[in-house]
Residue frames as qw, qx, qy, qz and C-alpha x, y, z in Angstrom:
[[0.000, 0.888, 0.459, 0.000, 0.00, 0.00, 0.00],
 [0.497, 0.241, 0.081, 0.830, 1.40, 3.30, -0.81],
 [0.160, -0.918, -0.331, 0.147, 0.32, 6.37, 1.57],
 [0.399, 0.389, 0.045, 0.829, 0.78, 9.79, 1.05],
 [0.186, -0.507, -0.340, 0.770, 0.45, 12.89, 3.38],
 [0.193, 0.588, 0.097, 0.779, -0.84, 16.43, 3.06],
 [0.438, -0.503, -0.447, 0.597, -0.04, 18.79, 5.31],
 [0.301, 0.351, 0.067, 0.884, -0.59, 22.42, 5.62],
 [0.123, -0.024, 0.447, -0.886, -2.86, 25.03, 6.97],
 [0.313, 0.407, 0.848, -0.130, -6.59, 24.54, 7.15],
 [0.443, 0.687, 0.211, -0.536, -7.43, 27.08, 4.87],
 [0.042, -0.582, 0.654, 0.481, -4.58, 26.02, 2.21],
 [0.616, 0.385, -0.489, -0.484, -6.75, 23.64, 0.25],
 [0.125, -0.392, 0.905, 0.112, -5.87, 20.43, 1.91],
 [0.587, 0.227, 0.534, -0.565, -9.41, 18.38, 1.56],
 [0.706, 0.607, 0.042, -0.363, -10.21, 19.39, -1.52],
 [0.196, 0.660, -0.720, -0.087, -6.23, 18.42, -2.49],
 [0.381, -0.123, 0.900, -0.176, -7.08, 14.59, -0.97],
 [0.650, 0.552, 0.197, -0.484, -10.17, 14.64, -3.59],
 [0.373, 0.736, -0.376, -0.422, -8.17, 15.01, -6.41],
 [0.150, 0.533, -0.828, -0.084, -5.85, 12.40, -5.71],
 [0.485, -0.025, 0.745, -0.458, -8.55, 10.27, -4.38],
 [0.751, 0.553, 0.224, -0.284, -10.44, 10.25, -8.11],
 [0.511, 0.689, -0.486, -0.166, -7.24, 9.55, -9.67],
 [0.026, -0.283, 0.917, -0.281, -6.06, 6.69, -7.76],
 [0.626, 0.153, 0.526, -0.555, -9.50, 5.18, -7.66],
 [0.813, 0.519, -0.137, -0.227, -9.00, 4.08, -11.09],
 [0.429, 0.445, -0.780, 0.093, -5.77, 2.20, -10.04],
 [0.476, -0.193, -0.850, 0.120, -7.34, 0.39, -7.09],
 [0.456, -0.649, -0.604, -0.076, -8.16, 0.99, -3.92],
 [0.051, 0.590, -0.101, 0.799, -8.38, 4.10, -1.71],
 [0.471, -0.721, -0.489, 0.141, -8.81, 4.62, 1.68],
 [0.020, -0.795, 0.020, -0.605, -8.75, 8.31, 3.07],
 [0.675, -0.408, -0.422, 0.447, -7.35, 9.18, 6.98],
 [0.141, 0.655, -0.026, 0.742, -7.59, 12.17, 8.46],
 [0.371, -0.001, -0.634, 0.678, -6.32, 14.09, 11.37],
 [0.221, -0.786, -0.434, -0.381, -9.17, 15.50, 13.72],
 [0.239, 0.232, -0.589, 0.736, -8.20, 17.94, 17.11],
 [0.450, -0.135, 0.600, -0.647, -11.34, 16.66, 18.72],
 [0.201, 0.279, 0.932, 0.118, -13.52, 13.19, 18.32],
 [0.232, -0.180, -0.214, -0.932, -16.44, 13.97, 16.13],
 [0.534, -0.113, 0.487, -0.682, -20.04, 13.70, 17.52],
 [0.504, -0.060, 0.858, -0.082, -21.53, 10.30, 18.37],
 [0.098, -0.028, -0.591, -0.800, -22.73, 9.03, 15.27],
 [0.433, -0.167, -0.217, -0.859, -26.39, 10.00, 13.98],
 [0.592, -0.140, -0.613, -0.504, -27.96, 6.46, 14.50],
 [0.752, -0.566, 0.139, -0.309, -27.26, 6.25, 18.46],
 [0.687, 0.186, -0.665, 0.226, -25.00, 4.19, 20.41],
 [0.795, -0.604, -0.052, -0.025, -24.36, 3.05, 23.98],
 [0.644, 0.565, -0.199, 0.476, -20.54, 3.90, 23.10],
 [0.151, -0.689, 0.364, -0.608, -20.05, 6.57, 25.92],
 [0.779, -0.428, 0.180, -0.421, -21.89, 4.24, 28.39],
 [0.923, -0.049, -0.229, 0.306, -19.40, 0.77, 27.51],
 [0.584, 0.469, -0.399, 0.530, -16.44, 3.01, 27.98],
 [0.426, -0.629, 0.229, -0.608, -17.57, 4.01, 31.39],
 [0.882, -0.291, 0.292, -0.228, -17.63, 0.21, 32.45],
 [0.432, -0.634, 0.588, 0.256, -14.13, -0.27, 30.67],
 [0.786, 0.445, 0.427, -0.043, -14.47, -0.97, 27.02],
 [0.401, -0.528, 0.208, 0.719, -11.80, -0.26, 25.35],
 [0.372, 0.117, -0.502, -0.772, -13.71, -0.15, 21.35],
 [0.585, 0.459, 0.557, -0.369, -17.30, -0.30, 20.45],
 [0.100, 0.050, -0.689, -0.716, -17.97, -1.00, 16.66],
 [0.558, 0.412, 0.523, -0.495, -21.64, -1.03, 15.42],
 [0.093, 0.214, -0.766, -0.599, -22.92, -2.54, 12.28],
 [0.541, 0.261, 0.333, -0.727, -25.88, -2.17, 10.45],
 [0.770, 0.329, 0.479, -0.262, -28.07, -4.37, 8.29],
 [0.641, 0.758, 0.113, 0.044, -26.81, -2.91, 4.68],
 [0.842, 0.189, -0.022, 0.504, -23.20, -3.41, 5.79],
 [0.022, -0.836, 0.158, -0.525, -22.74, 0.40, 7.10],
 [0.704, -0.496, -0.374, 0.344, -20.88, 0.15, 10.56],
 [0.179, -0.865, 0.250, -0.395, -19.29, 3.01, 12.94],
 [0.822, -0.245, -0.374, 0.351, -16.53, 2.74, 15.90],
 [0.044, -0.904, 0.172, -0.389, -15.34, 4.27, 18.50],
 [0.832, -0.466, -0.166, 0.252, -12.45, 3.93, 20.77],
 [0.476, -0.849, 0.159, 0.164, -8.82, 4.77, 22.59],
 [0.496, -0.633, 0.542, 0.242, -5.38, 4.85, 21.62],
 [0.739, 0.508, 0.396, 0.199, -5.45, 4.57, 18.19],
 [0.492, -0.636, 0.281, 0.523, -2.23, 5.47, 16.17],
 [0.523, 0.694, -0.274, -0.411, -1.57, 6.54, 12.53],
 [0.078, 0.521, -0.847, 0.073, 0.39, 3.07, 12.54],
 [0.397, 0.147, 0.894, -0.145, -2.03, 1.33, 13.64],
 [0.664, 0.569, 0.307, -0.377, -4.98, 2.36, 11.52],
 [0.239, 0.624, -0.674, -0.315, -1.69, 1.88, 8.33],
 [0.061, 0.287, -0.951, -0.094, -1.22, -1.24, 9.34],
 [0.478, 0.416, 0.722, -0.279, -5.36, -2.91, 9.70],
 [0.577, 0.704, -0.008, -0.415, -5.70, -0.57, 5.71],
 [0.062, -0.615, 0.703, 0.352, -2.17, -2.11, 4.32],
 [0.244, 0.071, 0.943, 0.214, -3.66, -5.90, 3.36],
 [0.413, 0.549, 0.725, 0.043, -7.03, -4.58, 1.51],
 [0.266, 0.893, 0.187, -0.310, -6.22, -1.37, 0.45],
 [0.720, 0.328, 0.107, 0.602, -3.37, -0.19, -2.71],
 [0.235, 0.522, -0.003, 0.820, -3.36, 3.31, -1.70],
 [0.275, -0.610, -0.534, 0.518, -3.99, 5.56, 1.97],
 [0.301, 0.633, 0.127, 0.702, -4.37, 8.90, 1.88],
 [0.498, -0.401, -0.572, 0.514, -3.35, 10.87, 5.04],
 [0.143, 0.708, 0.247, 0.646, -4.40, 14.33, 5.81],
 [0.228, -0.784, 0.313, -0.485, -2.59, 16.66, 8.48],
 [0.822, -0.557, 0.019, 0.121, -0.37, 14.42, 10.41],
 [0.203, 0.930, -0.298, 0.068, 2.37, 17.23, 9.97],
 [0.488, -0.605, 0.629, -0.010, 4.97, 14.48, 12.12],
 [0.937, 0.145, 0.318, 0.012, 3.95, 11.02, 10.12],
 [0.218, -0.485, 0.691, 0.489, 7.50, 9.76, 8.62],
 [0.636, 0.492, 0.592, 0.047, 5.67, 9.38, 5.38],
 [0.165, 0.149, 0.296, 0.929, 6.12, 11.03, 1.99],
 [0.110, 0.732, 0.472, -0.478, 4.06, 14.27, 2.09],
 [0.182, 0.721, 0.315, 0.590, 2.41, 17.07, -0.10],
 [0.337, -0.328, -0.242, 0.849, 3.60, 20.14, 1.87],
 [0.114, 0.717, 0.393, 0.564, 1.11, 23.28, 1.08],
 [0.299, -0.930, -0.048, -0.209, 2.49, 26.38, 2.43],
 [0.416, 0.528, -0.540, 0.507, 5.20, 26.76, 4.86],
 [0.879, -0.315, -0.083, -0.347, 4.84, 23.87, 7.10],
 [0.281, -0.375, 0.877, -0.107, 7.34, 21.64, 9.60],
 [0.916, 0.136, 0.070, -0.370, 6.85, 18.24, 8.54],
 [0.658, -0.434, 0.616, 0.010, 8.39, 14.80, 9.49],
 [0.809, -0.044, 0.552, 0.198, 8.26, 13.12, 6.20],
 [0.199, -0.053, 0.412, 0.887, 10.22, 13.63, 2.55],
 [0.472, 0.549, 0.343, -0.599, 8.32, 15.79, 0.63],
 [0.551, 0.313, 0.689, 0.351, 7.29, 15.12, -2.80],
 [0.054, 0.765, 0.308, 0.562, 5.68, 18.79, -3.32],
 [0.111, -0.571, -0.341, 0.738, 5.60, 21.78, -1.51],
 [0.067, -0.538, -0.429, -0.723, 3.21, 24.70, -2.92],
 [0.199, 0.021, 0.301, -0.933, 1.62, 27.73, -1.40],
 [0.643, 0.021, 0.395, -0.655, -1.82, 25.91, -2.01],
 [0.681, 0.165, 0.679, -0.217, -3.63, 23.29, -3.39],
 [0.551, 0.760, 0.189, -0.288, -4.57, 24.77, -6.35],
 [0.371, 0.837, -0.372, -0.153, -0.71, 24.52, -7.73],
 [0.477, -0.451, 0.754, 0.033, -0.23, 21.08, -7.22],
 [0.711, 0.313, -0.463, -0.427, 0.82, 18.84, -10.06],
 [0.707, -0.179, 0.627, -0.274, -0.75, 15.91, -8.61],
 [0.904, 0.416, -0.090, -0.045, 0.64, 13.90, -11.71],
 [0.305, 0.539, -0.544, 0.566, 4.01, 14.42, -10.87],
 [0.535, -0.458, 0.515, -0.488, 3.09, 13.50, -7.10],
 [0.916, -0.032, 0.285, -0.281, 1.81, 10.24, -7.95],
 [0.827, 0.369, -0.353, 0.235, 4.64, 9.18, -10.33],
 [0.258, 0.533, -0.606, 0.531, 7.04, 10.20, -7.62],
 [0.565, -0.311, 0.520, -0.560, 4.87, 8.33, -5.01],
 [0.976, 0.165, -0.123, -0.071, 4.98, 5.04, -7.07],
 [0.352, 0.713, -0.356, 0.491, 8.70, 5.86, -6.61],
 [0.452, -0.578, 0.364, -0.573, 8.39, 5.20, -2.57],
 [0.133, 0.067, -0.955, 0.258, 8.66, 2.26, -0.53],
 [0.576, -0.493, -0.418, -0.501, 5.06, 0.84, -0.26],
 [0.275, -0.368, 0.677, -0.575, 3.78, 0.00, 3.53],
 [0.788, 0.120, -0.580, -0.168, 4.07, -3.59, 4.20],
 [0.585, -0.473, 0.514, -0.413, 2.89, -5.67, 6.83],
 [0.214, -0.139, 0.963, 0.087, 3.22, -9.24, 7.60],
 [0.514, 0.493, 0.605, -0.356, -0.39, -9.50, 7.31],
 [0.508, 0.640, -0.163, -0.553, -0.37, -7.65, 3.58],
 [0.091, 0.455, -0.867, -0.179, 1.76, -10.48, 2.56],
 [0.390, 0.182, 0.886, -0.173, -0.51, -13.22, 4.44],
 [0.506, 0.583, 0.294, -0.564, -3.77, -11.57, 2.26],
 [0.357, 0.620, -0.515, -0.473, -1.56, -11.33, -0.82],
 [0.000, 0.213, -0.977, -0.001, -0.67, -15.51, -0.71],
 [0.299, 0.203, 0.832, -0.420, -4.23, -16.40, -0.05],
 [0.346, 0.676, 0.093, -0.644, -5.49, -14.91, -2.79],
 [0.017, -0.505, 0.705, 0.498, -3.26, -16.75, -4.76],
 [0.762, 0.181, -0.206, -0.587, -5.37, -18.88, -7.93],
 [0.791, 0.141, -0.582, -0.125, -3.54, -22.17, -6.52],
 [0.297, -0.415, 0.527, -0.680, -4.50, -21.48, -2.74],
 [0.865, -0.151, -0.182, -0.442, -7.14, -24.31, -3.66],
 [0.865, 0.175, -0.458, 0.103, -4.38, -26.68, -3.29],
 [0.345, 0.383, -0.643, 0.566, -2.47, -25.51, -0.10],
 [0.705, -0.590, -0.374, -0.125, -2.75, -26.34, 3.52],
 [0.546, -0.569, -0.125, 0.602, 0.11, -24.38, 5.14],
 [0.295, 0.854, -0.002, 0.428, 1.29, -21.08, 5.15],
 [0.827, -0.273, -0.240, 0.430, 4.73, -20.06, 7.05],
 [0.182, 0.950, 0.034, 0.251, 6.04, -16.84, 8.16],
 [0.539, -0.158, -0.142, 0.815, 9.30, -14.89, 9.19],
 [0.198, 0.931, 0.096, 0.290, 9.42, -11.73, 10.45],
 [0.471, 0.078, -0.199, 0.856, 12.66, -9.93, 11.49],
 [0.243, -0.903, -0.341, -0.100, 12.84, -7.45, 14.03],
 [0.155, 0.725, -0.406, 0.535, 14.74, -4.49, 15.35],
 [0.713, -0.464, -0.471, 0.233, 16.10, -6.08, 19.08],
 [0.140, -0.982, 0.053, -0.115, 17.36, -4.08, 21.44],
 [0.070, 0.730, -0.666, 0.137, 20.46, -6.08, 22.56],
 [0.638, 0.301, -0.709, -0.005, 22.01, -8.79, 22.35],
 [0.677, -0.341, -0.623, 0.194, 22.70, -9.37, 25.81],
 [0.434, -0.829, -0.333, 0.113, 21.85, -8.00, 29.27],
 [0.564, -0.343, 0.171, 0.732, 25.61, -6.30, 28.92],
 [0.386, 0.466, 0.338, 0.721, 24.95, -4.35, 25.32],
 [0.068, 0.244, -0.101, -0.962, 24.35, -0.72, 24.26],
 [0.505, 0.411, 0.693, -0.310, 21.01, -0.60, 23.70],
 [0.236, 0.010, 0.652, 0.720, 20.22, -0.32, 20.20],
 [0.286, 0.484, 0.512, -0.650, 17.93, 2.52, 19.52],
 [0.724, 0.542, 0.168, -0.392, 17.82, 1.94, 15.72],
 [0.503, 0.067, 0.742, 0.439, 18.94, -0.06, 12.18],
 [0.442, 0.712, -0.102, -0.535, 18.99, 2.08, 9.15],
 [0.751, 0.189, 0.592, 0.223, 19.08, -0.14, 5.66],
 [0.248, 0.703, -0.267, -0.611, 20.33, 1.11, 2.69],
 [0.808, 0.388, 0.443, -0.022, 20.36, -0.60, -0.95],
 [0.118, -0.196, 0.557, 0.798, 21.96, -0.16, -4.53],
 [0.615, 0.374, -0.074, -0.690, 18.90, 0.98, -6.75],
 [0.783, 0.361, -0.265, -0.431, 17.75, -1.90, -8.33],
 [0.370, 0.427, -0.814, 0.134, 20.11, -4.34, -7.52],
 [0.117, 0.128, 0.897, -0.407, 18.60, -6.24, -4.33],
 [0.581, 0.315, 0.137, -0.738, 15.01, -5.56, -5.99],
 [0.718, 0.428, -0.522, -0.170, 16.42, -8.16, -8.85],
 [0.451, 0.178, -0.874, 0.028, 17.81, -10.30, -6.61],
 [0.398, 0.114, 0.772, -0.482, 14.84, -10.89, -4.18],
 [0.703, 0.321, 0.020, -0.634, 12.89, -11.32, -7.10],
 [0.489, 0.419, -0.749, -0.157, 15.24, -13.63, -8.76],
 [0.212, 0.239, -0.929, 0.186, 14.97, -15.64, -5.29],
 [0.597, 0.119, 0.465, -0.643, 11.58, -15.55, -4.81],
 [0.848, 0.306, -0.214, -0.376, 10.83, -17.38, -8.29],
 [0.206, 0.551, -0.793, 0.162, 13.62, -19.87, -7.08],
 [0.207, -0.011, 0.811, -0.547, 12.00, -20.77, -3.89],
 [0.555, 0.323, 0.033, -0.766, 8.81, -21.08, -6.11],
 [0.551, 0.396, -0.670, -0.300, 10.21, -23.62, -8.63],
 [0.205, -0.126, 0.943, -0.228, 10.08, -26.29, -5.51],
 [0.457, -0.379, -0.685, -0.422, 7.17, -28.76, -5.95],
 [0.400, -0.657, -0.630, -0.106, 4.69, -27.99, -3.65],
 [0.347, -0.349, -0.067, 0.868, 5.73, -24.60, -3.21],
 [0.274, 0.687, 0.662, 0.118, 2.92, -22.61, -4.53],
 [0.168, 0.901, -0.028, 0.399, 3.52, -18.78, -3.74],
 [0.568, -0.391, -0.301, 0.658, 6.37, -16.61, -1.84],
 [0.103, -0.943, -0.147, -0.280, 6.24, -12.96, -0.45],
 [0.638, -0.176, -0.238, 0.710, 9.39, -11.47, 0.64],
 [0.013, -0.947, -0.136, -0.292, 9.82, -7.59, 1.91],
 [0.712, -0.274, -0.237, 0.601, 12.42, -6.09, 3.47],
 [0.126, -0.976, -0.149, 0.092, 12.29, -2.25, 4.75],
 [0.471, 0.434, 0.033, 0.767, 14.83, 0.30, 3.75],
 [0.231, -0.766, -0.003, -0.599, 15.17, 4.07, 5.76],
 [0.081, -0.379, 0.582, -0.715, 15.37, 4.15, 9.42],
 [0.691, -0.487, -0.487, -0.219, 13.68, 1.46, 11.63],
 [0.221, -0.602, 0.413, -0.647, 13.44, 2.18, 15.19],
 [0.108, -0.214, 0.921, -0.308, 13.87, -0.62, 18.38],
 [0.404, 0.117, 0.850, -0.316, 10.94, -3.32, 18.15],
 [0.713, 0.321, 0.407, -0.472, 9.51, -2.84, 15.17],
 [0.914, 0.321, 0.240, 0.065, 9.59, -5.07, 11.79],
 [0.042, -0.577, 0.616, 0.535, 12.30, -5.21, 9.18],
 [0.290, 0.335, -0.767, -0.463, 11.86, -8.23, 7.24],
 [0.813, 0.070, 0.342, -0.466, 8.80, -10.73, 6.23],
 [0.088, 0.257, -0.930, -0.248, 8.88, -13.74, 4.50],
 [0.569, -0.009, 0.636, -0.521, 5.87, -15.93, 3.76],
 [0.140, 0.112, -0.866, -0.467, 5.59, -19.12, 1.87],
 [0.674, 0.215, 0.147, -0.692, 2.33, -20.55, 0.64],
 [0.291, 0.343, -0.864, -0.228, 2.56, -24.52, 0.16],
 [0.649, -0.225, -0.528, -0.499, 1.17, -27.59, 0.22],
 [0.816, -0.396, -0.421, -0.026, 2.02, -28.95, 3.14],
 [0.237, -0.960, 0.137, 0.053, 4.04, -27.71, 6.36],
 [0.789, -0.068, 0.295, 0.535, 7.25, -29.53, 5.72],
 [0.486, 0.609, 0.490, 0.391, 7.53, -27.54, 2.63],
 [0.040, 0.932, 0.089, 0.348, 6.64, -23.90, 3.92],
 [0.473, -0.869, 0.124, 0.080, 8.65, -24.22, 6.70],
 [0.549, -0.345, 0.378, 0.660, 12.12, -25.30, 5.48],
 [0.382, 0.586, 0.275, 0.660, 11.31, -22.69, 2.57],
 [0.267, -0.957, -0.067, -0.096, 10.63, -20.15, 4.94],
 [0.707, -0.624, 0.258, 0.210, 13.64, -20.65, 6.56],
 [0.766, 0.084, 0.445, 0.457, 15.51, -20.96, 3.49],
 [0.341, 0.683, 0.274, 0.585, 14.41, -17.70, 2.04],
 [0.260, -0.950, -0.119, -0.125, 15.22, -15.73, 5.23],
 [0.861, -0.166, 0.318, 0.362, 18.96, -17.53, 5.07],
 [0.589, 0.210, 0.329, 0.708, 19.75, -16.95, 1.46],
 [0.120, 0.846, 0.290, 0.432, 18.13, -13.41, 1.47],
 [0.199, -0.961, 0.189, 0.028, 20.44, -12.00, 4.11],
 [0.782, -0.254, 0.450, 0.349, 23.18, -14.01, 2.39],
 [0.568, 0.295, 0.617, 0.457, 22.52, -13.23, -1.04],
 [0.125, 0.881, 0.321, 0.323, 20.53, -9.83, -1.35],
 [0.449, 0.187, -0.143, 0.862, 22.78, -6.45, -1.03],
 [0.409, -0.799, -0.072, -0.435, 21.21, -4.44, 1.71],
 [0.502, 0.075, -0.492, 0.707, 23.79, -2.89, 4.48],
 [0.604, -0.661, -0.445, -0.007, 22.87, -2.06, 7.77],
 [0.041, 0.475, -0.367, 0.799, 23.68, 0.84, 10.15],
 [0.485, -0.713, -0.431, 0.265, 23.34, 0.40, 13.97],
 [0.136, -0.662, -0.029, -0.737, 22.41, 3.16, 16.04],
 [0.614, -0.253, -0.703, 0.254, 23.54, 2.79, 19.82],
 [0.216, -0.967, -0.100, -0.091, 23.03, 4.60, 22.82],
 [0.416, -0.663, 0.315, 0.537, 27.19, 5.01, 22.81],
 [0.130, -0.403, 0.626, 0.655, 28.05, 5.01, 18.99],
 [0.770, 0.484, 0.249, -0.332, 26.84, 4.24, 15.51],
 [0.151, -0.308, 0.839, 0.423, 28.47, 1.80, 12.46],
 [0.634, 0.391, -0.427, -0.513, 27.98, 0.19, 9.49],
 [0.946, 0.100, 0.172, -0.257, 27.55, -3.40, 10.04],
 [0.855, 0.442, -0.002, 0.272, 29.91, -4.84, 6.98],
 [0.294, 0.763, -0.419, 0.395, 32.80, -2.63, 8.13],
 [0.469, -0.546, 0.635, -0.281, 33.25, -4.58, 11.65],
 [0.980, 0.001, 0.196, 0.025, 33.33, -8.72, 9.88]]
């Protein structure tokens, strides 16, 4: 799923600037829209008992009506999470005013903001929102394990499988109770070069017999202590199969694919490949 930002003031066009890109991207797949609010909006029209669960410690109410309409409401809900429940059904997000999110943004005006921009313009009204969208195909989609699990299941020769196996890699803090904690892992690539060869070893790990589909990903940029780096999920006929492919493609793919690694301690920071 590819998500894009706009940020700017509230008079600067942003809404109508999520529109645009919303009817042009609707003809490449799916859309879903996210936007920032600085207060919940009122309960919704058709009634709920919403206030009254959270009083007796509910942490989300969801309602859902006959014709498939539904509402929710609840706590502690992060631009990260609500990414990562839109990433396996949706191709595209659109985010509006989370001036911090480490995402590419549309910048309108003269605006702090956490992620690259793609544009900046004094409004709405002078964005070429062709030129956004080719330079937002350009981006590192957001991938979860789960987009990966959706993507395999889907597959036209799912009839035939009865396991599915995953890997995910993670940022750890330390090795042992003695380390520098490690407060991040920054990946870097050669353009094109590890794109060809995870692709090359995904149809590899494919060619087995009863080896039906594989999904590999691996994150680039700046990942911070506990969360993902790298998935892996095979789609086969039986577990034998997924698992010593799983395991095989999470082997040869930090063996084989060219992606170097920067730690980031609380006493120092290196490259990885410069200390074997």
């Amino acid at each position: 799923m590819y998500v894009l930002g706009i940020v700017g003031s509230s008079d600067a066009g942003k809404t109508t600037l999520v529109e645009r890109f919303a009817e042009r991207l609707g003809a490449r797949g799916r859309v879903a829209t996210v936007k920032h609010l600085n207060e919940p909006p009122a309960v919704d029209a058709t009634g709920t008992d919403a206030d009254g669960h959270r009083d007796v410690g509910v942490d989300a109410t969801y309602g859902i009506t006959d014709d498939g309409g539904w509402f929710a409401t609840g706590e502690d809900r992060a631009l990260e999470d609500v990414l990562a429940d839109l990433a396996p059904e949706y191709d595209y997000a659109l985010v509006e005013g989370f001036d911090d999110a480490r995402i590419p943004q549309v910048v309108l005006g003269e605006r702090d903001h956490g992620g690259p921009a793609l544009a900046e313009s004094p409004d709405a009204a002078a964005v070429d929102v062709d030129g956004v969208l080719e330079a937002l195909e350009a981006t590192e989609p957001h991938v979860t394990l789960e987009t990966l699990v959706s993507r395999v299941k889907r597959s036209p020769r799912a009839d035939r499988a009865g396991a599915i196996a995953t890997f995910t890699g993670r940022v750890r803090e330390r090795d042992s109770a003695d380390d520098a904690p490690t407060e991040a892992l920054e990946f870097e690539t050669y353009e094109g070069v590890a794109d060809r060869r995870l692709n090359a070893l995904r149809e590899e790990l494919e060619s087995r017999d009863g080896v039906y589909e594989v999904r590999m990903h691996h994150r680039t940029g700046v990942i911070e202590t506990g969360e993902d780096i790298v998935f892996v999920v095979v789609l086969a006929g039986h577990r034998g199969e997924a698992f010593r492919t799983v395991e095989d493609g999470i082997d040869r793919l930090k063996e084989e694919v060219p992606i170097f690694k920067k730690e980031v301690t609380t006493d120092e920071e290196f490259w990885v490949h410069t200390r074997n």
